[in-house]
N, C-alpha and C positions, 0 to 999 in steps of 0.2 A: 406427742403432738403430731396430726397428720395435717401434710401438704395440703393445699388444693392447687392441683397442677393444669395449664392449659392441654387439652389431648389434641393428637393429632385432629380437627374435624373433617378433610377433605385433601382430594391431593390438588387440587386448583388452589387454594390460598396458601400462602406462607405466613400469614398475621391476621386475626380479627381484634375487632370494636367489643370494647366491653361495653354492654349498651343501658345497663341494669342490674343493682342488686337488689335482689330479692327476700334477701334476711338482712338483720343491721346488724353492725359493729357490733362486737360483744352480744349479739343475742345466742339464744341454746337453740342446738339443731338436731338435729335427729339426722342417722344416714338413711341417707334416701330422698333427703326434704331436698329441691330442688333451689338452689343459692343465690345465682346467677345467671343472667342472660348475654353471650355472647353472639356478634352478631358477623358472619360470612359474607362470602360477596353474595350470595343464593338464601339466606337461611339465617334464622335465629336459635339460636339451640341453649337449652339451658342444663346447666351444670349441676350436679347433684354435692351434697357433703358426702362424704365419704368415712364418717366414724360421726358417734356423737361426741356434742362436746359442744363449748363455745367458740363464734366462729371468731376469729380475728382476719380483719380484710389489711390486704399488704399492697392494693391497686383501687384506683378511682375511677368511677364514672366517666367514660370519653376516652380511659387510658387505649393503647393500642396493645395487644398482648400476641407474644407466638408460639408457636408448641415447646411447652417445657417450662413457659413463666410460671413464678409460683405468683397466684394472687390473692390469696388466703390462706389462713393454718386454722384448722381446729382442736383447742385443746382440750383434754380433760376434763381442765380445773385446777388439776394440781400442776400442772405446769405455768410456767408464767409465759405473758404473750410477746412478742417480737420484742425486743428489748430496746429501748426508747432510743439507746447509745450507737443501737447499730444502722448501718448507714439506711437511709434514707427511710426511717422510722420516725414518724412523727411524736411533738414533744411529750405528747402524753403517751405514746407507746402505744395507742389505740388501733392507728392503721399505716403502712410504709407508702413509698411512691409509687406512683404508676408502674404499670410493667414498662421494661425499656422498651425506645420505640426502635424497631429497624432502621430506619431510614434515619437514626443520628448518625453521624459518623465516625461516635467515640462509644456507640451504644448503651450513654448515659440515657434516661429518663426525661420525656418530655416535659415542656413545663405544662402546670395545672388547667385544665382544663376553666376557661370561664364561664361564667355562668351569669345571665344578662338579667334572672331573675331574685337574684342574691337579692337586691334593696329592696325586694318588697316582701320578704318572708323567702327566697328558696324556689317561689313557685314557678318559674318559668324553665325552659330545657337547658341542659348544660351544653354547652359549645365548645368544641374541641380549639385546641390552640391553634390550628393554623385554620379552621373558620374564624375564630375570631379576628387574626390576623388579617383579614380578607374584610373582614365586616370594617374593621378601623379603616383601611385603605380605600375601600370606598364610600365610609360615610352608610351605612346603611342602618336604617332605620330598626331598631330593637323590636319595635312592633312589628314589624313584618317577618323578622324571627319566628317570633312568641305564634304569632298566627298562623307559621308553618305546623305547628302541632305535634313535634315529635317532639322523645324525649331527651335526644341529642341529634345536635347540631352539625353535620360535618362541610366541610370546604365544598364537597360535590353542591349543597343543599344551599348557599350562599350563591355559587357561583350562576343555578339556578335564578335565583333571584336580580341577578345583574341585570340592565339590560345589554341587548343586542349590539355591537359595534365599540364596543369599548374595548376590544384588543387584549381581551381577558382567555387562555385560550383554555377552556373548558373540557376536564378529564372527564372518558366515558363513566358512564353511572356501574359499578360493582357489578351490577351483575353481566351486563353488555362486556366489561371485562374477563369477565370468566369465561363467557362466549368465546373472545376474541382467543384466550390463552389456549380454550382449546381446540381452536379452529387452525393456530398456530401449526400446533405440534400434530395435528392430524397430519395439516399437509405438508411436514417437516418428515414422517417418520414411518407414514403409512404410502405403499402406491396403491392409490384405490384403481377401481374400473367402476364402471355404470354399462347399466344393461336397462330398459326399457319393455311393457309391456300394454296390450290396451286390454280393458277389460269391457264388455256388455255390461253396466252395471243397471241393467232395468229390473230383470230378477231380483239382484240383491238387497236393490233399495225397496222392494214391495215387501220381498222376506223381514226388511229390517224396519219397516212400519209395522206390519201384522205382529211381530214379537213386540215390538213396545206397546200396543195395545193391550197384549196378553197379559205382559207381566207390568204392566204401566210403570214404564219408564221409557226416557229419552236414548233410543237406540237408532243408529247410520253405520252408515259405511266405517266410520272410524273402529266401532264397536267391533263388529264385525270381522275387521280386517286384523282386529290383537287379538282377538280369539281363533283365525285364521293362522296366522303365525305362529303363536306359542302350541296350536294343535300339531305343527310340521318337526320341534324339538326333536323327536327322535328320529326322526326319518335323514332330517339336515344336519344335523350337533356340529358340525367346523358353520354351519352358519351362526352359529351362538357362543361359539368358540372363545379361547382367550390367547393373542398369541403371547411367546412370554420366550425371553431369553434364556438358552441355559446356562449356568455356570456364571450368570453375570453378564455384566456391558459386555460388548462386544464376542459373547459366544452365540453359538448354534441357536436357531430360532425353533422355536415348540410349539407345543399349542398343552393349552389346561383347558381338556371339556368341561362343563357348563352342567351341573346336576339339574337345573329346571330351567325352563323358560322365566326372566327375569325382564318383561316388556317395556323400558323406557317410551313414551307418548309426549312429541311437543307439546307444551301448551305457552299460547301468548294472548294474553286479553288486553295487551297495551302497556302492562309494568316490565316488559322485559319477559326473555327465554328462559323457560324452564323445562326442564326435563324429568317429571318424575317417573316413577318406576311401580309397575303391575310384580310381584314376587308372586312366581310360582302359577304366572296367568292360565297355563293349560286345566288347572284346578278350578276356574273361575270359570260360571257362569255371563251367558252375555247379558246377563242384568246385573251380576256383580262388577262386569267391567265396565259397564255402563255407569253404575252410580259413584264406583271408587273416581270414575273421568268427570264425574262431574263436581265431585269434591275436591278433586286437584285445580278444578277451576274457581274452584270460589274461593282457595288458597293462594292460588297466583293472584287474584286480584285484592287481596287483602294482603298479600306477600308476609302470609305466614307459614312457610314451608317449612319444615325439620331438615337438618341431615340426610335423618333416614328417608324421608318421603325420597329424596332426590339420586341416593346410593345404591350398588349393587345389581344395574341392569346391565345383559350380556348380547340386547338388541336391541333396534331404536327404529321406529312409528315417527316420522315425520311428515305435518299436516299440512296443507298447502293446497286449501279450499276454497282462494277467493278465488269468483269470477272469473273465469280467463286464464287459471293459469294454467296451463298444457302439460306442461316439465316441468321437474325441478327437482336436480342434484342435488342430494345430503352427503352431510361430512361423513366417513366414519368416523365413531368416538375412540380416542385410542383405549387400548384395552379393548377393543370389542372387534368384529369381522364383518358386521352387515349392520348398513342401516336403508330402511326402506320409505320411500316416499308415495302418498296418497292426493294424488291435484284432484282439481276442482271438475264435478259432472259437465262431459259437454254435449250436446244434442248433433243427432249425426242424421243423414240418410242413408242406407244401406239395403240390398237384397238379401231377403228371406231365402229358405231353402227351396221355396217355390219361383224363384226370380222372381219375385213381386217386391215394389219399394218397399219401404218400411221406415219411421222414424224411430230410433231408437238413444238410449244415452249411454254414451262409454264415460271412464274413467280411465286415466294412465296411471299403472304403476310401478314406478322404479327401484332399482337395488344398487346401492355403492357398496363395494365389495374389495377387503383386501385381499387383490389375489394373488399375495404369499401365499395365503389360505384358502381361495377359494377361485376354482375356475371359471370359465365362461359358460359352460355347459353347466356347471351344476349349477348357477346362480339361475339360468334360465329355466331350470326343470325345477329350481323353487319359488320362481315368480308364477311358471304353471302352476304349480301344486298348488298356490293360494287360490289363484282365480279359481280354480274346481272348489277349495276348500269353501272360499264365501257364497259359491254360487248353490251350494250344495242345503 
């Protein structure tokens, strides 16, 4: 009989939502077949079998699970499935309780998850126990559940629905949390610096139309400036750096170079901060980073990102294009040494090399910089190096 064990998904969460099963009790699986959906504060990720066999499920729907719960076993055949007598194995041996939830304080199992659609066949989303506790307390309406649309229910998604001034006090949404934790520990662990740069962005932006024309696609300054970056990987490597303790807490601090440029690129369409990651961008074309940027956007608005989409970058493209904005300071991510920021076109006057006026458009671009790792001068000979690199 093999486990199915929750994995590590991310170093920001300590517990996900089981959000979905995707094979049923007792059906035959194949390893590889994809099981279950578990759901991050960033991300839904689905879990694979891991041997054939039938699956026996040992967690519910709404359960809350953390790295190492088992929430299924696949057996054989010849083996028999969770034994009906052991603790918290349901009566016919079918499937056991929830994974424990963290947050009891005997690390017993929550209670069952309700489910507001039970009396009419099932069809409505399953509601986690302390949304539905929330729903009882104030009265809320099951139809306006049912018409939220998902297929589970949580306290965040209730507490939505309340209104305004009821002294209800409302936890950030998952992923605004994961923000926060690691906005936290940047400014807990890193001493950043910032350094400042203006760029002439008239060239760049006529470069960065006549290519989308060429290769029709949606290509700007954004585009341009990840391919500007991950082109500087070998010249900079401590700006793509990883710094890393030796020997453990509290030893000698290091650094682990970076085999490729790994380009993290904000994106926000309104559901919350995401950060996905370009692998190996200096390889990319600016039509390939152009349409993979444009698929990360129709991801964050549908907030189906993976793991992987979000994992594994060694630098960070921070966007900060509305209107007016001048500046603007990025975290470093820990784990990483540079993150650089790209504001909004602004229209300037200025003299040509002939002292003649001239109107033209700059752009400011910034670097926060852990300077453990990295100095004042070499951060500003790689804010140049870009400007040449996009103007180029």
């Amino acid at each position: 009989m093999t486990e199915l064990r929750v994995p590590k998904l991310n170093n920001n969460d300590t517990e996900y939502l089981l959000v979905e099963w995707l094979a049923e009790d007792g059906a035959a699986v194949v390893k590889g077949d994809p099981v279950v959906v578990l759901e991050t504060s960033k991300a839904a990720e689905e879990l694979m079998a891991e041997a054939d066999g039938v699956l026996r499920r040992t967690a519910r729907t709404g359960a809350t699970c953390r790295p190492g719960d088992v929430i299924a076993h696949v057996s054989d055949g010849s083996a028999p499935p969770p034994s009906a007598g052991a603790p918290g194995a349901a009566a016919d041996g079918s499937a056991s309780r929830p994974a424990a939830d963290p947050g009891a304080a005997d690390g017993s199992a929550p209670p069952p998850a309700a489910d507001p659609g039970a009396a009419d066949g099932g069809s409505g989303p399953v509601v986690t126990a302390p949304a539905q506790a929330l729903i009882d307390e104030h009265g809320v309406d099951p139809a306006r559940i049912r018409a939220l649309g998902k297929k589970v229910i949580k306290r965040a998604d209730v507490l939505a629905l309340l209104e305004t001034g009821t002294g209800v006090a409302q936890p950030l949404p998952p992923v605004q949390r994961a923000v926060a934790a690691a906005v936290t520990r940047s400014h807990q662990t890193i001493p950043a610096a910032f350094t400042a740069v203006k760029l002439d962005a008239g060239p760049a932006i006529a470069r960065a139309r006549a290519l989308g024309k060429e290769v029709r696609a949606l290509i700007g300054l954004p585009e341009l400036l990840v391919s500007a970056v991950a082109s500087l990987h070998g010249q900079f490597p401590m700006c793509f750096a990883e710094p890393v303790t030796a020997g453990g807490p509290g030893g000698e601090l290091a650094v682990r170079p970076s085999p490729g440029p790994n380009v993290g690129v904000t994106v926000d369409v309104g559901n919350g901060l995401y950060v996905p990651v370009l692998r190996d961008a200096d390889r990319l074309s600016v039509k390939e980073i152009a349409e993979r940027l444009t698929a990360y956007r129709t991801k964050a608005a549908q907030g189906a990102f993976r793991e992987d989409d979000l994992a594994g970058g060694n630098i960070v493209v921070t966007l900060h294009t509305d209107t007016a904005v001048l500046l603007a300071v990025p975290i470093v991510f820990p784990g990483q040494a540079c993150a650089l920021s790209l504001c909004a076109p602004q229209h300037e006057f200025a003299l040509d090399s002939a002292g003649n006026v001239v109107k033209r458009t700059t752009v400011t671009l910034g670097l926060a910089f852990d300077h453990r790792l990295v100095n004042g001068r070499e951060a500003a000979m790689f804010l140049n190096a870009i400007r040449k690199a996009i103007a180029a």
